[in-house]
C-alpha positions as CSV (number, residue, x, y, z in Angstrom):
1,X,122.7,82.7,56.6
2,X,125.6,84.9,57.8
3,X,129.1,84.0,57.0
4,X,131.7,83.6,59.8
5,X,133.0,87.0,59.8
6,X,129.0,88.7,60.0
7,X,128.6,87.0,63.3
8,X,129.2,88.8,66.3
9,X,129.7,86.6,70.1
10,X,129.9,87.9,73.6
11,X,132.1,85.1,75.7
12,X,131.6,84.2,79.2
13,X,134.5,82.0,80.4
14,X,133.7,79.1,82.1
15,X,134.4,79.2,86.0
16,X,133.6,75.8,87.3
17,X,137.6,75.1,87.5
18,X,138.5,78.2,89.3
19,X,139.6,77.1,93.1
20,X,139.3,80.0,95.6
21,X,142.4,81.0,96.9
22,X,143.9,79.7,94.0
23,X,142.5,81.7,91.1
24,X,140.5,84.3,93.2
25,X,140.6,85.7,96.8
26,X,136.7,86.7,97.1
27,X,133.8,86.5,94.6
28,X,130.6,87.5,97.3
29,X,128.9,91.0,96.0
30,X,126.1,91.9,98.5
31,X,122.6,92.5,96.9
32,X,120.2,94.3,99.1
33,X,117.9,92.5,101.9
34,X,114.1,92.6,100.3
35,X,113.6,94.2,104.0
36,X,115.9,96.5,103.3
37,X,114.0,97.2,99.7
38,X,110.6,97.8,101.6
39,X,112.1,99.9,104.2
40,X,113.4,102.3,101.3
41,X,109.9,101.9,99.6
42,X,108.4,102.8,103.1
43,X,110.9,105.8,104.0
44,X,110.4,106.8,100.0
45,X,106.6,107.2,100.4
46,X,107.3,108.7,104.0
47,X,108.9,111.8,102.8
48,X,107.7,112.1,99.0
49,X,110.9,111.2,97.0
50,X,111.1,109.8,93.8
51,X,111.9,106.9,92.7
52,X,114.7,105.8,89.7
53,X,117.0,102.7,88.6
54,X,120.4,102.7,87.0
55,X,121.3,99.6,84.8
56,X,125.1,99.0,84.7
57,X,125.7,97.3,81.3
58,X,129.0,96.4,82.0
59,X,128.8,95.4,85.3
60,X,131.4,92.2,85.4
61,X,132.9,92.9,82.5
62,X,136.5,92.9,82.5
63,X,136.5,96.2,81.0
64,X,136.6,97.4,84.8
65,X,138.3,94.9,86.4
66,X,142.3,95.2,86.6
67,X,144.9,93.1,84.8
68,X,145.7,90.1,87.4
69,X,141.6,89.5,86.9
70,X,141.2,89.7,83.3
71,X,141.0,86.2,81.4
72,X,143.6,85.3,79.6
73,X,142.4,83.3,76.4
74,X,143.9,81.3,73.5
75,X,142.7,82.6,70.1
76,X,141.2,80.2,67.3
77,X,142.9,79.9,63.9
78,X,139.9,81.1,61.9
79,X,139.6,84.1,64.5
80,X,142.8,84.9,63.9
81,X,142.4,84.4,60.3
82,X,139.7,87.2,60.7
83,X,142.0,89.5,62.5
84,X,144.8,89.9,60.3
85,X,142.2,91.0,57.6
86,X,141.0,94.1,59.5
87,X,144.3,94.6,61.5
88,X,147.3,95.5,59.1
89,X,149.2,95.6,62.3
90,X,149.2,92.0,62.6
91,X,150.7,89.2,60.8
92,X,149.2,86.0,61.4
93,X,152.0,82.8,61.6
94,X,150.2,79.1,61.4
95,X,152.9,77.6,63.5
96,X,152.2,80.0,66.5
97,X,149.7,80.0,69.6
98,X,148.6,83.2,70.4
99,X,147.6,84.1,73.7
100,X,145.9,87.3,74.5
101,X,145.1,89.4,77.6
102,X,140.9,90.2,76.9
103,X,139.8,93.8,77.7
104,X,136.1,94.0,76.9
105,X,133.1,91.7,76.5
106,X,133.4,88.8,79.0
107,X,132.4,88.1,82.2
108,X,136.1,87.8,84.0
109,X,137.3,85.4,86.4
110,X,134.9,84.4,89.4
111,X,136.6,87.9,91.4
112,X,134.3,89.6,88.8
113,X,131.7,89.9,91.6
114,X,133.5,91.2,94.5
115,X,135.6,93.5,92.4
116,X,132.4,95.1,91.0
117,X,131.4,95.9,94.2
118,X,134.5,97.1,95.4
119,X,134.5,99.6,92.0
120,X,131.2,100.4,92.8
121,X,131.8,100.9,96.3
122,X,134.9,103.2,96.2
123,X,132.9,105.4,93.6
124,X,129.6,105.6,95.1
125,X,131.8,106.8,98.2
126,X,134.0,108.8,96.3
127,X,130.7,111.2,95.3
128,X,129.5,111.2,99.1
129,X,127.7,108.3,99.9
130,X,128.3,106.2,102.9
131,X,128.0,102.6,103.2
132,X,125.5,100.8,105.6
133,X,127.3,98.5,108.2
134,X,124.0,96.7,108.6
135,X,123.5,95.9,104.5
136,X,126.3,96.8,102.8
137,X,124.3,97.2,99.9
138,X,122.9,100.5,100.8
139,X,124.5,103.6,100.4
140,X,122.8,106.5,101.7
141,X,123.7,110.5,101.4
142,X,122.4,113.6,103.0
143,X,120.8,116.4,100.4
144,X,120.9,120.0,102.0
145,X,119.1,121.2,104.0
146,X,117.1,118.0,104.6
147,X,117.3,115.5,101.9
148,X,118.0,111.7,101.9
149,X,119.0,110.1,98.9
150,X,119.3,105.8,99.3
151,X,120.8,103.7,96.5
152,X,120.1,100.1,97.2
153,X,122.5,97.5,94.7
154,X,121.0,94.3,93.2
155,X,123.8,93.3,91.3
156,X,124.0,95.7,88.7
157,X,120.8,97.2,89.6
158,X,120.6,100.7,91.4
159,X,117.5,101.8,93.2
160,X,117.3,105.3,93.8
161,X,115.5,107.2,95.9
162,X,116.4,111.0,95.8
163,X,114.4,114.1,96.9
164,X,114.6,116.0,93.4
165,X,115.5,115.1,89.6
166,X,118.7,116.9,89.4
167,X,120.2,114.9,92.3
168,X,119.6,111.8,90.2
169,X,120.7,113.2,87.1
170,X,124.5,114.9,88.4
171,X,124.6,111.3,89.8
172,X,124.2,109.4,86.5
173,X,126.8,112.1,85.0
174,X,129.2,111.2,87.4
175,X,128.7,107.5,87.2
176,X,128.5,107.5,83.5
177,X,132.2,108.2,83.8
178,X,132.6,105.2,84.8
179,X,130.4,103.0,83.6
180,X,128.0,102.7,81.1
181,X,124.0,103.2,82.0
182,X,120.7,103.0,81.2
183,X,118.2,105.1,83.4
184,X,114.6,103.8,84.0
185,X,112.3,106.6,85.8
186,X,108.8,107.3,85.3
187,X,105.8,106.0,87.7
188,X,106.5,102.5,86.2
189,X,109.2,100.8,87.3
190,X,110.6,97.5,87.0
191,X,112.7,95.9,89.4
192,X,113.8,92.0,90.3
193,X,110.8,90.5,88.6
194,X,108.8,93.5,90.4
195,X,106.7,96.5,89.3
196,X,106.6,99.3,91.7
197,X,104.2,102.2,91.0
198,X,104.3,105.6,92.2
199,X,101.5,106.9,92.7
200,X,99.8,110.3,94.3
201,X,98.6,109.0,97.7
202,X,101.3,106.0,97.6
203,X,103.9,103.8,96.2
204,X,103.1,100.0,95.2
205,X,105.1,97.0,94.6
206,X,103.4,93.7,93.5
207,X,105.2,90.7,91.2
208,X,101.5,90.3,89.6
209,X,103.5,89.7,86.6
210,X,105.5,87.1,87.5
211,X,102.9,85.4,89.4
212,X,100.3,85.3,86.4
213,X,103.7,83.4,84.6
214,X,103.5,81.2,87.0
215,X,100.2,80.4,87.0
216,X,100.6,80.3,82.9
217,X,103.2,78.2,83.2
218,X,101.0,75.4,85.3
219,X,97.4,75.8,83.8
220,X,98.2,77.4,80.9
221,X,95.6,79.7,78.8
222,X,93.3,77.3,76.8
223,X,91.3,76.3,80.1
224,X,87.8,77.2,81.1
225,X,87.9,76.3,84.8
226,X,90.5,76.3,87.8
227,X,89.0,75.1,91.0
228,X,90.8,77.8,93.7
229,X,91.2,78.0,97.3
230,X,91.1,80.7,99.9
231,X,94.0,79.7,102.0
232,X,97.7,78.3,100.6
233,X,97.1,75.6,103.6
234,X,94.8,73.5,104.9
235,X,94.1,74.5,108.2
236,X,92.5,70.3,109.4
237,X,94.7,68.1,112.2
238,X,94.0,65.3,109.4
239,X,96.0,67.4,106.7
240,X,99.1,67.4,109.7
241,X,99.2,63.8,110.2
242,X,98.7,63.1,106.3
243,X,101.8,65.6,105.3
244,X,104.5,64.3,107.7
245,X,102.9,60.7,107.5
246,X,103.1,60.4,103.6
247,X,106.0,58.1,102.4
248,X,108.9,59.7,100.3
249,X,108.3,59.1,96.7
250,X,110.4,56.8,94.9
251,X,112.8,57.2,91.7
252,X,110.3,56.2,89.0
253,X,107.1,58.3,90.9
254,X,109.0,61.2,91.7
255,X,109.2,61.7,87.7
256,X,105.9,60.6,86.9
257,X,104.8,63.6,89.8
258,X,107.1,66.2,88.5
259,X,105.4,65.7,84.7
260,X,102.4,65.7,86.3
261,X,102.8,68.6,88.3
262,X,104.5,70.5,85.6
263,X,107.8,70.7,87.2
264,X,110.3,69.4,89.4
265,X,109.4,69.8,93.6
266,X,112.8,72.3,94.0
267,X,111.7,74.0,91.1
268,X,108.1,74.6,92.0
269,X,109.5,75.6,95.8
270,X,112.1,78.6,94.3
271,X,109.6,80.1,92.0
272,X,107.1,80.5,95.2
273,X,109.9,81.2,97.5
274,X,110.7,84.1,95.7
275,X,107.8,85.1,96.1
276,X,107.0,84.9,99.4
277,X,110.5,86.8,100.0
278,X,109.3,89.9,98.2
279,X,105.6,90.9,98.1
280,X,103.2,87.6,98.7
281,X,104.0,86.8,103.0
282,X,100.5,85.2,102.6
283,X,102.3,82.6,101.3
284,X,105.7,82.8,103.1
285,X,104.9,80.2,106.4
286,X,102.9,77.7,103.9
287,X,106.0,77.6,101.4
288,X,108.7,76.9,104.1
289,X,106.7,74.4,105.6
290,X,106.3,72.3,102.4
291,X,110.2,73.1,101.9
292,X,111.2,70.9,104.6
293,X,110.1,68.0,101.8
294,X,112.6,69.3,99.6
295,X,115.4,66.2,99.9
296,X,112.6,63.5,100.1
297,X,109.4,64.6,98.3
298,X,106.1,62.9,98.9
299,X,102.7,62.9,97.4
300,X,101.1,65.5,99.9
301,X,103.4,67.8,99.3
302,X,103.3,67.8,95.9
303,X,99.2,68.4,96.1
304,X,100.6,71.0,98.5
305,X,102.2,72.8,96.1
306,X,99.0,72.4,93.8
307,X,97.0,74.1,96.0
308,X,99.3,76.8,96.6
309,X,99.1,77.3,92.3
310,X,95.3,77.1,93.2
311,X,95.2,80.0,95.9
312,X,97.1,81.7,93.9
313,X,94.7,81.6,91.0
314,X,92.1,82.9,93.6
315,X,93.9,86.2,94.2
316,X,96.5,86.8,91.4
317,X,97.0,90.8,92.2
318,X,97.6,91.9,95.3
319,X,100.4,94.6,96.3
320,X,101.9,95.9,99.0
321,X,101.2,99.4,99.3
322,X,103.2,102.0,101.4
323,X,101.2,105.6,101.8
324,X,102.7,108.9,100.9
325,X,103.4,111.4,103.6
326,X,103.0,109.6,106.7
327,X,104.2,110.8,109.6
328,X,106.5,108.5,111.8
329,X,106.2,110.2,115.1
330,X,102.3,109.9,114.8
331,X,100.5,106.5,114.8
332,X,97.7,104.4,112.8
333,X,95.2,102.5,114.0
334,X,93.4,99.1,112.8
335,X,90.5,97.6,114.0
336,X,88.3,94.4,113.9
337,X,84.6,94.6,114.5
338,X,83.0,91.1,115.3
339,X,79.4,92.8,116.3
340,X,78.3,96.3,116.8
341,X,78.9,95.1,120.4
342,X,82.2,93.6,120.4
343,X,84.8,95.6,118.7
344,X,88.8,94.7,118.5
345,X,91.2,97.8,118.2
346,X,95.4,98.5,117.7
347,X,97.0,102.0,118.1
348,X,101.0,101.4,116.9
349,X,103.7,104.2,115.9
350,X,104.1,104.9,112.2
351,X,107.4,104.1,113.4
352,X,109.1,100.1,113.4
353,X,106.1,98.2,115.3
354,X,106.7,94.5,116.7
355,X,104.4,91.7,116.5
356,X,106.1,88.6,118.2
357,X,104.1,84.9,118.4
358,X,105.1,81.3,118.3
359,X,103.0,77.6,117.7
360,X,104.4,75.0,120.3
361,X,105.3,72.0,118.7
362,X,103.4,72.5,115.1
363,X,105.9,70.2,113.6
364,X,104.7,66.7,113.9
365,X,107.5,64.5,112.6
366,X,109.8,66.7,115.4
367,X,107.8,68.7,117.2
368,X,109.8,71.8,117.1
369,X,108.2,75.2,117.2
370,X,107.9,78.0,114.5
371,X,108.2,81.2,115.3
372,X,106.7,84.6,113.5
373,X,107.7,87.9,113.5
374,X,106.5,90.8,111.5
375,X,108.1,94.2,111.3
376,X,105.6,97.3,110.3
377,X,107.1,100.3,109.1
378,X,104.2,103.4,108.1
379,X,101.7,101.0,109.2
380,X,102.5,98.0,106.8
381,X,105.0,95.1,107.1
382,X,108.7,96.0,105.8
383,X,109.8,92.3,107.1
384,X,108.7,89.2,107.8
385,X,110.7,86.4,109.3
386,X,109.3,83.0,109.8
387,X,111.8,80.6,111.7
388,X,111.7,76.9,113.3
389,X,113.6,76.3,116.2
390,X,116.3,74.3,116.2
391,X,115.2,72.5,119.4
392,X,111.8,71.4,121.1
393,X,110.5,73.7,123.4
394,X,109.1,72.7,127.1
395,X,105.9,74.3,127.1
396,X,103.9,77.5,125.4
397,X,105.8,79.9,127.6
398,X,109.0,78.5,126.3
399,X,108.3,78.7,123.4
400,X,106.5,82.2,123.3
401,X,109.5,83.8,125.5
402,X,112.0,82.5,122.6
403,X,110.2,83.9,120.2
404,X,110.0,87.2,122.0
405,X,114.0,86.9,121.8
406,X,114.3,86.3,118.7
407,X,111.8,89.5,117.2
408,X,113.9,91.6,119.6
409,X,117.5,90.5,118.2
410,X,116.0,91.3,115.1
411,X,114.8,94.6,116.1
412,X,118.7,95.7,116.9
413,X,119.8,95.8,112.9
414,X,116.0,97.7,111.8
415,X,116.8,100.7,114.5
416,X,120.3,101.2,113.5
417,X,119.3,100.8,109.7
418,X,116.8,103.3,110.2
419,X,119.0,105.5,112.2
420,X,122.0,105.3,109.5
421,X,119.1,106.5,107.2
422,X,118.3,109.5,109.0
423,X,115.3,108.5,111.3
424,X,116.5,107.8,114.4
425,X,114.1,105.5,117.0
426,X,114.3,108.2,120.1
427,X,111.7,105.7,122.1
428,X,111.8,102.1,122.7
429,X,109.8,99.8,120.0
430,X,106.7,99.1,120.8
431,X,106.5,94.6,120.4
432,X,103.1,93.3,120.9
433,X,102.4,89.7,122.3
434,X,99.5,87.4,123.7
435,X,101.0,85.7,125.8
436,X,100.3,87.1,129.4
437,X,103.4,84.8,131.2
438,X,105.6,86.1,128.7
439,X,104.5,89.9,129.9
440,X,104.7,89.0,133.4
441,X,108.1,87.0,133.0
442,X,109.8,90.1,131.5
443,X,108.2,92.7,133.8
444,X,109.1,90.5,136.7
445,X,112.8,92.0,136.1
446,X,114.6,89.3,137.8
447,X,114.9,85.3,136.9
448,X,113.3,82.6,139.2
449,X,114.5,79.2,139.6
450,X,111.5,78.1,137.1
451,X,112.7,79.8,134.5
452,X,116.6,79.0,134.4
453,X,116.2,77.1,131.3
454,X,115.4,80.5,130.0
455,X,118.1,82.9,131.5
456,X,119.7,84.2,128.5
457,X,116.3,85.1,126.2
458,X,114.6,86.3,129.5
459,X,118.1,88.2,130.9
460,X,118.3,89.8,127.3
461,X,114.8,91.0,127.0
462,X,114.9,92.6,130.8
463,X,117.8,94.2,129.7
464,X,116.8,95.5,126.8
465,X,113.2,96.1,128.0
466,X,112.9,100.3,128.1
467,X,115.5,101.3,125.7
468,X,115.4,99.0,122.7
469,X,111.6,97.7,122.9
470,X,108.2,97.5,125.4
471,X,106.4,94.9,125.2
472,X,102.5,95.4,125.1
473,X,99.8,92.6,125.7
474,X,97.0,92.8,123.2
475,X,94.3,90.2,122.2
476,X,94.9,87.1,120.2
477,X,91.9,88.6,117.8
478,X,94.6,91.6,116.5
479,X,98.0,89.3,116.5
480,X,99.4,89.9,112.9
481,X,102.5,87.3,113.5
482,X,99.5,84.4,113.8
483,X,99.8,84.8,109.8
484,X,103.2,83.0,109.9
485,X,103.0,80.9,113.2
486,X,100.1,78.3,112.0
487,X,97.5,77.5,109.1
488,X,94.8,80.3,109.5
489,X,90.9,80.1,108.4
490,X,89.5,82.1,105.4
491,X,88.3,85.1,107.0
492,X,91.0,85.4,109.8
493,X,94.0,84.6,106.8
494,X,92.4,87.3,104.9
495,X,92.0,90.3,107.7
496,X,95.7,89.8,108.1
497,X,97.0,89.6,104.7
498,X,95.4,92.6,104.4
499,X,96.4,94.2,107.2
500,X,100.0,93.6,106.9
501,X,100.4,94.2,103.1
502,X,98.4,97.7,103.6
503,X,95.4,96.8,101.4
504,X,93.6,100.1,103.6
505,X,95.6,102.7,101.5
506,X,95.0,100.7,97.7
507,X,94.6,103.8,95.4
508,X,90.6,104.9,95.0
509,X,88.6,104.3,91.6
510,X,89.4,107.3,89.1
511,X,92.9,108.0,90.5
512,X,96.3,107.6,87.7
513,X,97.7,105.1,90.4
514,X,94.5,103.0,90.0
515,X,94.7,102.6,86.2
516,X,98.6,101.8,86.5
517,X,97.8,98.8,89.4
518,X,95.1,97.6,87.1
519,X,93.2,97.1,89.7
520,X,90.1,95.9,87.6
521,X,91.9,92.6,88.7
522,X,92.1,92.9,91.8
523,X,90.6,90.0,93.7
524,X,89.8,88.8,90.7
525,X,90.4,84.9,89.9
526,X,92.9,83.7,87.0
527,X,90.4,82.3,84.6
528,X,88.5,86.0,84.8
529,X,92.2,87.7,83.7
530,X,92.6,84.9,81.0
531,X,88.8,85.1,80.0
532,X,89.2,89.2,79.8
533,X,92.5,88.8,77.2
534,X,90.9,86.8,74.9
535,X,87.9,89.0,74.9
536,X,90.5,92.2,73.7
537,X,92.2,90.3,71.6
């Protein structure tokens, strides 16, 4: 056992008592949208950069915060005792408190945050980067001739995305002056619980990792059957009326469910919210929906979150996958054969794509709406927002035509993003709907005394209609944004899961890329992964 003076410590002062305003002006440090992640993933593949992460290790340290924010701290007696061994300097008095001003190895005052982003800040933009007004989190710099180089923050994570190695490198040189760094490059990388792969026809990003922790965490390994599901939802009218129906749980049952469940309901709803935020949106409507149960827990919701574990379990791997060298001023096209006869087919830009749609009055115990829209960037979704209105809509139309307003407000920050990143939108956004009164409603370019209920979504949509977006009518077979508007069937779940995560351009059989996804597991069920590690071991 080592003595006293072996043992080394690393303090983090305790801020619970800090008051803002009082011991700190500002302690927010903005981490980057996961939008904002897949759009850099998207605009990486687009024009074949590469990929790297910096690791600040002394982030919110005081070691780079100035005096009025460094911690102040009383020393122990038997720390002292210590230091007057190895510091002849000092002579150590009993009788006296000593105070000291601490310069390295704690975590600072609750400022910390905000002043490592403001260090951060003033020298990413001291070496030529400009900051985004849309997430200040990205700071973006031209390369002559015609270079990009984006560094997205998480904290004290950098995500770089440069067009050629020595960029990165003079960057970590002049950062290292500051700061010190690890570098992680290579076609492995590992970032937020994610693993994003670069590979020769594209670049992946998956949490397969984290979800197979998960999935340990709630079966465990010594099992030799999980019964799975194909959908995170039932899709029944009976499952509707049982989940808003179902009684809260009491005291006593709500911890006889969460040992039973392995877990308490908030903490089974964060670990699939995160998620859903990142790489699995098959999951994203089905999780918020069974959030809403979050302050008063019942039993459905708890077998809710069992058979999202359970779908899961069904279809452990499955990335999103953005293709290398695709052209944004050309377009991709996906289609959906029901019979050699009948045949479903969507032309969109490579460039930001809409797809707007809405579920009148899903909700049961209120009968609000939800809405869905999903962003494609390259062909494959960069965002996906699933939102319930805050008050009950009239009819479809309503409902529809407030949806429609709320993809295009959303549509405003993407274009200037994308412009600040040095692709410009020189033609409207294409938005595709299904709903033929919304088309008519907008093209109709004026308001009608049936619609004055409406007047702001419909006068913001006619005035934005030819120079921020165009709407396009297309068939409720090819809507992607029914993924996040109601509970789908198997098949119909499944075309637009893969659709929107980009299964199309998965790397082929034989290629590096292949063998890095592991793709032997793809599609393949929880108990086959298990099954397969004990055989190698």
């Amino acid at each position: 056992i080592p003595t006293i003076w072996e043992c080394k410590i690393r303090d983090c002062i305790v801020g619970t008592k800090q008051e803002k305003g009082i011991d700190f002006p500002e302690s927010y440090c903005p981490v980057g949208l996961s939008s904002t992640l897949k759009v850099v993933l998207a605009l990486t593949a687009a024009i074949c950069n590469i990929l790297g992460i910096y690791d600040v290790k002394n982030a919110f340290q005081t070691s780079i915060a100035p005096d009025e924010f460094r911690i102040w701290v009383t020393a122990p007696k038997i720390y002292l005792q210590w230091y007057s061994t190895v510091e002849e300097t000092f002579q150590y008095d009993e009788n006296e408190e000593y105070v000291r001003l601490c310069y390295n190895g704690n975590q600072g005052t609750k400022a910390a945050p905000k002043i490592w982003y403001d260090t951060l800040d003033r020298v990413l933009t001291g070496y030529g980067f400009k900051k985004s007004t849309v997430d200040h989190a990205l700071f973006v710099k031209h390369v002559e001739p015609d270079g990009w180089f984006y560094c997205l923050i998480s904290t004290d994570d950098l995500l770089c995305s440069y067009p050629t190695e020595k960029e990165f490198y003079d960057l970590k040189d002049y950062l290292s002056q500051y700061f010190g760094l690890s570098v992680q490059v290579g076609d492995i990388l590992s970032y937020l619980n994610m693993r994003i792969i670069q590979g020769e026809d594209a670049i992946s990003m998956d949490q397969s990792e984290y979800i197979f922790d998960l999935l340990t965490h709630y079966f465990g390994t010594d099992i030799d059957k999980v019964k799975t599901v194909a959908t995170p939802m039932r899709a029944d009218a009976a499952f509707e009326r049982e989940l808003y129906e179902s009684p809260p749980l009491s005291p006593q049952q709500l911890i006889q469910y969460s040992i039973k469940y392995k877990g308490g309901f908030r903490h089974h709803i964060g670990k699939l919210l995160h998620a859903a935020n990142y790489t699995r949106m098959d999951i994203m409507l089905s999780v918020q929906r069974i959030a809403e149960f979050s302050n008063k827990p019942t039993s459905v919701a708890f077998e809710a979150i069992a058979r999202h574990y359970r779908y899961l379990a069904q279809n452990t791997l499955h990335p999103i996958v953005y293709p290398k060298g695709s052209k944004l001023d050309r377009a991709a096209t996906l289609s959906y054969i029901v019979s050699p006869q009948q045949q479903f087919k969507i032309s969109f830009p490579n460039h930001l794509a809409l797809f707007s749609d809405a579920e009148f009055a899903r909700s049961l115990s209120d009968r609000r709406t939800w809405f869905c829209t999903i962003v494609l960037l390259c062909g494959v979704a960069v965002q996906m927002k699933v939102v319930k209105t805050g008050t009950i809509m009239t009819h479809t139309t309503d409902a529809e035509m407030h949806g429609a307003f709320n993809t295009v407000t959303r549509l405003l920050p993407l274009r200037r993003l994308l412009e600040f990143m040095g692709f410009p939108t020189p033609l409207p956004t294409p938005m595709y709907i299904d709903n033929a009164a919304v088309d008519a409603v907008i093209d109709a370019n004026r308001l009608t005394p049936r619609c004055r209920h409406l007047d702001i979504p419909i006068a913001f949509l006619q005035q934005e209609k030819g120079k921020t977006y165009e709407q396009f009518l297309i068939k409720t077979n090819v809507m992607m944004a029914d993924f996040g508007t109601k509970p789908l069937d198997a098949a119909l779940h499944k075309r637009l899961k893969y659709w929107i995560t980009g299964a199309m351009y998965l790397p082929k059989q034989g290629t590096k890329h292949y063998e890095l996804l592991q793709m032997i597991f793809y599609e393949k069920k929880y108990i086959e992964i298990i099954n397969f590690i004990k055989e190698q071991n």
